[in-house]
KOLSE-914870 format. One record per atom (N, C-alpha, C, CB): residue in one letter; x, y, z. Coordinates in steps of 0.1 Angstrom, whole numbers, plus 5000, padded with zeros to 4 digits. Each point is the difference from the previous one (the first is absolute). Glycine has a CB too. Example, Ala and Ser with C-alpha at 12.3 -4.5 7.8 and 13.67 -1.06 7.14 Angstrom:
BEGIN
a513249435078 a499150125000 a500950125000 a498149885012 s501550234981 s500950115000 s499250115008 s501249944978 
//
This chain:
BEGIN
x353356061358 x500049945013 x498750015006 x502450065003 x497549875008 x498550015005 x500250135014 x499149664993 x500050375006 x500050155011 x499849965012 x498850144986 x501649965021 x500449995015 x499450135000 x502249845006 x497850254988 x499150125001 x498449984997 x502250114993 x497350065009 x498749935007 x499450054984 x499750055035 x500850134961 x499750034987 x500950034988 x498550085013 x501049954975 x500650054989 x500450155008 x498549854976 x502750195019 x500550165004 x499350064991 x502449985007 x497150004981 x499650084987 x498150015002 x502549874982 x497349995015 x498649994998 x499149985015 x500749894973 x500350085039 x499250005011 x499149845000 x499850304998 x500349634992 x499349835002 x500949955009 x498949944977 x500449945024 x501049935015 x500849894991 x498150015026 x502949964979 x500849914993 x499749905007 x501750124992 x497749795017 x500449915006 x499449894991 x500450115022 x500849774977 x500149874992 x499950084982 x498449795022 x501950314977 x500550074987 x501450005000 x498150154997 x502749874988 x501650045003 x500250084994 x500849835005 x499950275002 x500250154994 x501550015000 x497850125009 x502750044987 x501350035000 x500750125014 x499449924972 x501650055027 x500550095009 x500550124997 x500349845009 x499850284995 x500850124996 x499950095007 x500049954982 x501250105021 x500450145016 x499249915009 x500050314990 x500049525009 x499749965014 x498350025002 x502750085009 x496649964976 x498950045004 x499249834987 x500650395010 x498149564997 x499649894992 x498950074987 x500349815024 x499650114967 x499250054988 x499449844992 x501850274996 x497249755003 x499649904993 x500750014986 x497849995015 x501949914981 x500549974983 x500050094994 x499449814996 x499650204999 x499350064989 x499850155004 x498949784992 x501450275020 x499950175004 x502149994995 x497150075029 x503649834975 x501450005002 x500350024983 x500449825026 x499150124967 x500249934984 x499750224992 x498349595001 x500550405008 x499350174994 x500850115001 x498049965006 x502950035005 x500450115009 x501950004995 x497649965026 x502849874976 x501450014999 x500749934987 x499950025026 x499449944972 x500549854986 x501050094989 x497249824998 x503550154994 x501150084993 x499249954989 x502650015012 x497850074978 x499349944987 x500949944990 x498250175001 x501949764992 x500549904990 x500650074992 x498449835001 x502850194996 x500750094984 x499649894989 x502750145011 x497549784991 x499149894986 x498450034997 x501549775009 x497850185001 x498949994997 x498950095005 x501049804997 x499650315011 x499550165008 x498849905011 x500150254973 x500049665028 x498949975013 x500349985013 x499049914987 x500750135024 x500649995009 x500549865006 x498850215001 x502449845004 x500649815010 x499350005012 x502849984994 x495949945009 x499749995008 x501049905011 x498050084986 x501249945027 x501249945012 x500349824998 x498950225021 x500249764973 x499549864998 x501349944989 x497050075005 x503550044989 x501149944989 x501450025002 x498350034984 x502049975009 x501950045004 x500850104991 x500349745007 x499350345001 x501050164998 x501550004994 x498750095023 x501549924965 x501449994996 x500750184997 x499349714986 x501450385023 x500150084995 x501649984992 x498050125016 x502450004976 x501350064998 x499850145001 x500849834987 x499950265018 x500550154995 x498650055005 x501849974977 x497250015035 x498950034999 x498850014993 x501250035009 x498749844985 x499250004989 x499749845007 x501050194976 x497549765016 x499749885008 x499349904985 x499350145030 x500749784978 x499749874989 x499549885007 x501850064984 x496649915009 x499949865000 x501049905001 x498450084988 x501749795018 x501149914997 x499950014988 x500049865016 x498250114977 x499749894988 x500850144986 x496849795013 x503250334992 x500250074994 x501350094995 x498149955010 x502749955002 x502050044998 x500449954988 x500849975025 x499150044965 x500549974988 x500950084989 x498149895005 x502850034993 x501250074990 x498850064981 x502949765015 x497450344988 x499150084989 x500449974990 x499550175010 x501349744983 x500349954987 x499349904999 x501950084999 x498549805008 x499949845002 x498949955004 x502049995005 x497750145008 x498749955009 x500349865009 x498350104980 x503049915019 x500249885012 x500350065013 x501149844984 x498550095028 x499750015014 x501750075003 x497849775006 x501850395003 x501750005001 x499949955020 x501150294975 x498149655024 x499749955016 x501349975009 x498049884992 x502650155008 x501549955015 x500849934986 x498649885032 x501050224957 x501550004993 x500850094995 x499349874995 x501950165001 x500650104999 x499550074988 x501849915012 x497850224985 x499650124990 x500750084999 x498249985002 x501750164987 x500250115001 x499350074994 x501749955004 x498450214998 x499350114996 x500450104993 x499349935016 x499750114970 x501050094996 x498150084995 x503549864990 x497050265017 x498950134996 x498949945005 x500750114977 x499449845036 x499149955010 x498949874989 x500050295019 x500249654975 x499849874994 x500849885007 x499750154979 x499749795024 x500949885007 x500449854986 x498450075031 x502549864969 x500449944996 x500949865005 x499450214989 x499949715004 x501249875009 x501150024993 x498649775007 x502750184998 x501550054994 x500149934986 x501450015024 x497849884971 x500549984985 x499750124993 x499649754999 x499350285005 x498950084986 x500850155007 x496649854996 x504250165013 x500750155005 x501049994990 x499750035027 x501549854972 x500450014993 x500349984989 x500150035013 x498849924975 x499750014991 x499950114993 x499449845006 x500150285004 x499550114994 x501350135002 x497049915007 x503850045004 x500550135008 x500949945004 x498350145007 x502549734994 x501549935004 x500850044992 x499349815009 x501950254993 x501349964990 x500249884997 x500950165007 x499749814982 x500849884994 x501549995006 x498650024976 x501649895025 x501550015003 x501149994982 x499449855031 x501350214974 x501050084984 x500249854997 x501950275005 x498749635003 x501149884996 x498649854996 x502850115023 x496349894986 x499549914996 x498350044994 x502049875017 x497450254986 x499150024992 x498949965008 x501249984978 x498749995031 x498549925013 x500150175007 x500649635012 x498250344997 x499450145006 x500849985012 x497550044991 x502650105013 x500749995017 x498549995008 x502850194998 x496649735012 x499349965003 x499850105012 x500349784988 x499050315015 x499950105009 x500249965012 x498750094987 x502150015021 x500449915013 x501649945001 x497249934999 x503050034987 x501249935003 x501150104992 x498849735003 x502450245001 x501150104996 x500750044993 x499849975009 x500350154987 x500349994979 x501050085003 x497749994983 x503350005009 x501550114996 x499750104994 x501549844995 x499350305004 x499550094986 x501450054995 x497450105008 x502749884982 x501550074991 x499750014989 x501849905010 x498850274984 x499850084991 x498249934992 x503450064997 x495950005009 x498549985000 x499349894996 x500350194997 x500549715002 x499449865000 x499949935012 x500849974979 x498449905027 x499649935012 x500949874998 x497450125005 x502449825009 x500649885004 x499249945007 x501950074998 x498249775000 x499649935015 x501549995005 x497549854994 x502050185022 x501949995002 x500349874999 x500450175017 x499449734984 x500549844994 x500750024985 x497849865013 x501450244978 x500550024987 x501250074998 x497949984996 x502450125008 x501150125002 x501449965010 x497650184999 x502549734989 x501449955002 x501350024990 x498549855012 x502650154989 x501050014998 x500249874990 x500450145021 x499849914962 x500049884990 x500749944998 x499250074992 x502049935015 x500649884997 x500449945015 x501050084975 x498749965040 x500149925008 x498649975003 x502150085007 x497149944991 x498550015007 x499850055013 x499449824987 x501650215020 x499550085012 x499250145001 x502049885005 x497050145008 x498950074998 x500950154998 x498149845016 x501750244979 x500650165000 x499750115009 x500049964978 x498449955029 x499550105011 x500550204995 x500549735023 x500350304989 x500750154999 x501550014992 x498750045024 x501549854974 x501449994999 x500250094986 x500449755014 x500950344985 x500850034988 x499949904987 x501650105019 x497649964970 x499949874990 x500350134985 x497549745015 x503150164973 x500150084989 x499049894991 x502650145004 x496749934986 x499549964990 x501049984990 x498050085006 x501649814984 x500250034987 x499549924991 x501650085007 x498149944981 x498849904990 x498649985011 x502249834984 x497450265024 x499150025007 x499649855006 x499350224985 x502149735023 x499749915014 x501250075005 x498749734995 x501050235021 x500650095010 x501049905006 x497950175007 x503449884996 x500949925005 x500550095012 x500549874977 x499950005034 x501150105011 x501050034995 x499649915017 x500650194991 x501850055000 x501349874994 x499250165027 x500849794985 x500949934993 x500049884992 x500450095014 x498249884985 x499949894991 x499850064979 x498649865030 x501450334972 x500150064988 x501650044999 x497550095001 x503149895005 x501150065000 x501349894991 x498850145025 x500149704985 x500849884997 x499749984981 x499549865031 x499250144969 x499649974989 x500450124986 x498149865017 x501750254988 x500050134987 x501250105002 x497150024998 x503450055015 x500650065005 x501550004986 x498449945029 x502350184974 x501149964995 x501050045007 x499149984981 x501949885019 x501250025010 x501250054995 x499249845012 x501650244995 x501250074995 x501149934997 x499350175011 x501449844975 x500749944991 x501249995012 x499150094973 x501350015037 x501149995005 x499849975014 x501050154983 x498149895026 x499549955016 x499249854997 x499550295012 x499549674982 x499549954996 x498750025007 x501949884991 x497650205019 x499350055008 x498650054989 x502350065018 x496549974987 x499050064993 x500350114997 x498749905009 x500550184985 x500150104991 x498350075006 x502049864975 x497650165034 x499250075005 x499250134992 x501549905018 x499550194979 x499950154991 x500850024993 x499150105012 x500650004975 x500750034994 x501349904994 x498850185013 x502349874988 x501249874990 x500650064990 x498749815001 x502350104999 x500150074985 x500649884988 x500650275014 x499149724974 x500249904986 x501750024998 x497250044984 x503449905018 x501549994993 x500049824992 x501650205024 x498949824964 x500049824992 x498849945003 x502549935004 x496150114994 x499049935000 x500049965015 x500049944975 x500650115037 x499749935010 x500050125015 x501149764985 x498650185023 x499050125009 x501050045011 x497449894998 x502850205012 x500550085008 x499550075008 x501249984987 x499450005025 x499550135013 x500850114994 x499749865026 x499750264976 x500750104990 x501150035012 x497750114981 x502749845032 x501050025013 x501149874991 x498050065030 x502049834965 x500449904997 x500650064987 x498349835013 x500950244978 x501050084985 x500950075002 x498550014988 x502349885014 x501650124999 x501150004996 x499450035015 x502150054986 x500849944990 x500649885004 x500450214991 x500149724999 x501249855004 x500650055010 x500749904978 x500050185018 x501350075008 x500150095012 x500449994980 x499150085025 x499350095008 x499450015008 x500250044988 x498649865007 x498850015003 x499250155003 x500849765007 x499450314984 x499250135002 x498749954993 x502050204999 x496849835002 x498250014999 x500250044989 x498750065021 x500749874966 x499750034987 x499050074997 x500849854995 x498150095011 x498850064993 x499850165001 x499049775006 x500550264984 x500150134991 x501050064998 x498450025006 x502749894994 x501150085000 x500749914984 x500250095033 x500549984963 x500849974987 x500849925002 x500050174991 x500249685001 x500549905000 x500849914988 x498250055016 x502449874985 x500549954989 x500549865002 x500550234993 x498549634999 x500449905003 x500949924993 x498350045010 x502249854997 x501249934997 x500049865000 x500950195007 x498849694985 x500049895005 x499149975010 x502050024994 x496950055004 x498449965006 x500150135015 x499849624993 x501250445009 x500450075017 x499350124995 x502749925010 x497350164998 x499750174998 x501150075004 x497750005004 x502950104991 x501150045006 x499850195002 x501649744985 x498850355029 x499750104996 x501150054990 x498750025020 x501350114973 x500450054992 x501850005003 x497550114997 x502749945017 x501550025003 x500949875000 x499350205013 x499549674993 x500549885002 x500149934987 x499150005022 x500150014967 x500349944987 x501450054992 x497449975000 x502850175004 x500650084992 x501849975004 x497550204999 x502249765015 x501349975006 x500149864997 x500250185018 x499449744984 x500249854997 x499649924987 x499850025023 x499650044967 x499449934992 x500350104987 x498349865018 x501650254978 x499850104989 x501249974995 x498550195009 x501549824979 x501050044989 x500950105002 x498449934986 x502650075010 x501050135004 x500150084988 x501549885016 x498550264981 x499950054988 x501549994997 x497750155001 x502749824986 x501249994994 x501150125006 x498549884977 x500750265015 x500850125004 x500050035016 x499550094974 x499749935032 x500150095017 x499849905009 x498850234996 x501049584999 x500349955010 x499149965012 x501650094990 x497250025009 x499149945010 x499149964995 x500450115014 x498649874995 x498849835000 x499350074988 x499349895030 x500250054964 x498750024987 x498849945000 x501550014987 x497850065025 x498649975006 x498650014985 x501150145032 x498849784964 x499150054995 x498650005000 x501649974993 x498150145016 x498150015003 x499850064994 x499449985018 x499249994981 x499050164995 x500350014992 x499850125012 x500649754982 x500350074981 x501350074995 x497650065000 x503249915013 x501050094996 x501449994988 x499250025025 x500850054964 x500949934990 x501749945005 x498550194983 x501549715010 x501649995001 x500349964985 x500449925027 x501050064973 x500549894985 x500549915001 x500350134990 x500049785004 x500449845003 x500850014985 x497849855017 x503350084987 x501350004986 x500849915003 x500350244994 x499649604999 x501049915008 x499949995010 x501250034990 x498049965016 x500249955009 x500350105013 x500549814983 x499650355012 x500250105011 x499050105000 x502149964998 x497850085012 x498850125001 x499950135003 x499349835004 x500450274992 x500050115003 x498850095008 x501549964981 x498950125024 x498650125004 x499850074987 x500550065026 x498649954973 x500150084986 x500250114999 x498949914995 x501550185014 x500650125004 x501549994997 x498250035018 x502449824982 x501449965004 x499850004986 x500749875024 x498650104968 x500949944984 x500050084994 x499549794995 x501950265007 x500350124989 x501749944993 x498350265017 x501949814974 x501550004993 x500950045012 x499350074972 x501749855029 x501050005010 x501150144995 x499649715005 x500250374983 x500850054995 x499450165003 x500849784985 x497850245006 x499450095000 x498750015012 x501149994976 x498749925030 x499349985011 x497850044993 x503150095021 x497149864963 x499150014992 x498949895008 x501650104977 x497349915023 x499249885003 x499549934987 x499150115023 x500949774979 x500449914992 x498849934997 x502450005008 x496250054999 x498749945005 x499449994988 x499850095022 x499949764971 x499550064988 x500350034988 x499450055014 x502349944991 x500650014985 x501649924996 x498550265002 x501849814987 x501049834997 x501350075007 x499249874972 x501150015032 x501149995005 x501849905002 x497650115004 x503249935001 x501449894996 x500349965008 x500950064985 x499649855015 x500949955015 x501749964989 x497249825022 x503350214993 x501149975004 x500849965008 x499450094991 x501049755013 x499949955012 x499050005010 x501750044995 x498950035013 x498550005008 x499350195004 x501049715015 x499450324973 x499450135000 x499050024986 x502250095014 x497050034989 x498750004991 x500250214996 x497949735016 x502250244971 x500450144992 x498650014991 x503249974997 x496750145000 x498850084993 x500949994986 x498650195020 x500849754972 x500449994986 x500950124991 x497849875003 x502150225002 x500950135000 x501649955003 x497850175011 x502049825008 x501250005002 x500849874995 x499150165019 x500049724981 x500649855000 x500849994980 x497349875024 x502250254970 x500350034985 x501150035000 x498250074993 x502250035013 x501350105002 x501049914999 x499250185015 
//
């Protein structure tokens, strides 16, 4: 600017029809202003005189001609950059070097703009969507599987498995009866409905029955004592014509010999140990 003052604050010459600088309100010719206050260049270490245009960041100064992305060397002038270990960069060459990829489509997340993170891979959020609705997953509740991410219910629709008897999801846990799935609240007997799971069972015509309920409606009657002939756990019986015993029960009606195993006679409808059935 041209002076309205009479001297330089510094050198004492007169400014008039010279143009100096101002500072604390006090005037300075150029070249005492350039000596005294000019910042020096992180590019090129020379000072920015007043005459040029002072670009700082982070207190640090720069030539215009000198603001350049330290890879490319292209102008980062009134464009968007970034910084890493006080190196400046325009954002390709930032993220070339230092952008994540996104997991789903493999492009850089472009610094600045907004990326997902689940179990230590990135996202563009446009990408981090739900695979078989395409809706965004943002925060929402999502399960993986074959490593793409699905919502809740749209995993549930697709993979989930629904209970053979509510027909409802199967959330946790369950339990396998005939190759098919169950709320383990849902396994219970035909009859009763007492809760199976972990408990001893015996099925019938595709049903589960508990032990007391099979034994009363369904079990074989042992020939001799007449009650049910549950057979769990491996438990022996005998089958003869069509009748069955506990194996405790098959003994000679005469000598009360057990007959388990060995030969034996009938008579009508009684069963003698070869002994007595001789006599």
């Amino acid at each position: 600017m041209t002076s309205s003052h009479t001297d330089c604050h510094f050198c004492l010459q007169p400014l008039r029809g010279r143009k100096y600088a101002l500072r604390d309100e006090n005037a300075y010719c150029v070249p005492c202003y350039d000596s005294l206050y000019a910042n020096p260049c992180e590019e090129c270490k020379q000072p920015i005189e007043c005459s040029s245009k002072d670009l700082a960041y982070k207190g640090r100064h720069w030539h215009e001609g000198c603001f350049r992305c330290a890879k490319c060397s292209r102008s980062l002038v009134e464009k968007p950059f970034a910084a890493k270990d006080e190196v400046l960069l325009c954002t390709e060459c930032y993220s070339d070097e230092y952008s994540s990829k996104c997991f789903h489509c493999q492009k850089t997340i472009m610094p600045g703009s907004r990326k997902m993170e689940f179990k230590g891979s990135s996202w563009h959020e446009s990408c981090f969507v739900c695979q078989y609705c395409q809706q965004p997953l943002g925060t929402k509740p999502l399960i993986t599987k074959d490593n793409e991410n699905y919502c809740v219910p749209c995993f549930e629709k697709q993979f989930a498995h629904h209970c053979y008897a509510c027909k409802k999801v199967i959330t946790s846990g369950g339990v396998a009866y005939h190759d098919q799935p169950w709320h383990k609240e849902c396994f219970v007997c035909a009859v009763c409905n007492t809760q199976l799971s972990g408990q001893r069972f015996i099925s019938k015509d595709e049903y589960p029955y508990c032990v007391d309920c099979f034994s009363k409606f369904h079990a074989k009657k042992c020939a001799a004592c007449k009650k049910p002939i549950a057979a769990l756990g491996g438990a022996k019986y005998i089958s003869f014509e069509e009748r069955q015993w506990h194996g405790e029960c098959f003994t000679c009606v005469k000598c009360s010999v057990s007959l388990v195993g060995q030969e034996f006679l009938t008579r009508q409808d009684d069963i003698l140990c070869h002994k007595c059935g001789s006599a």
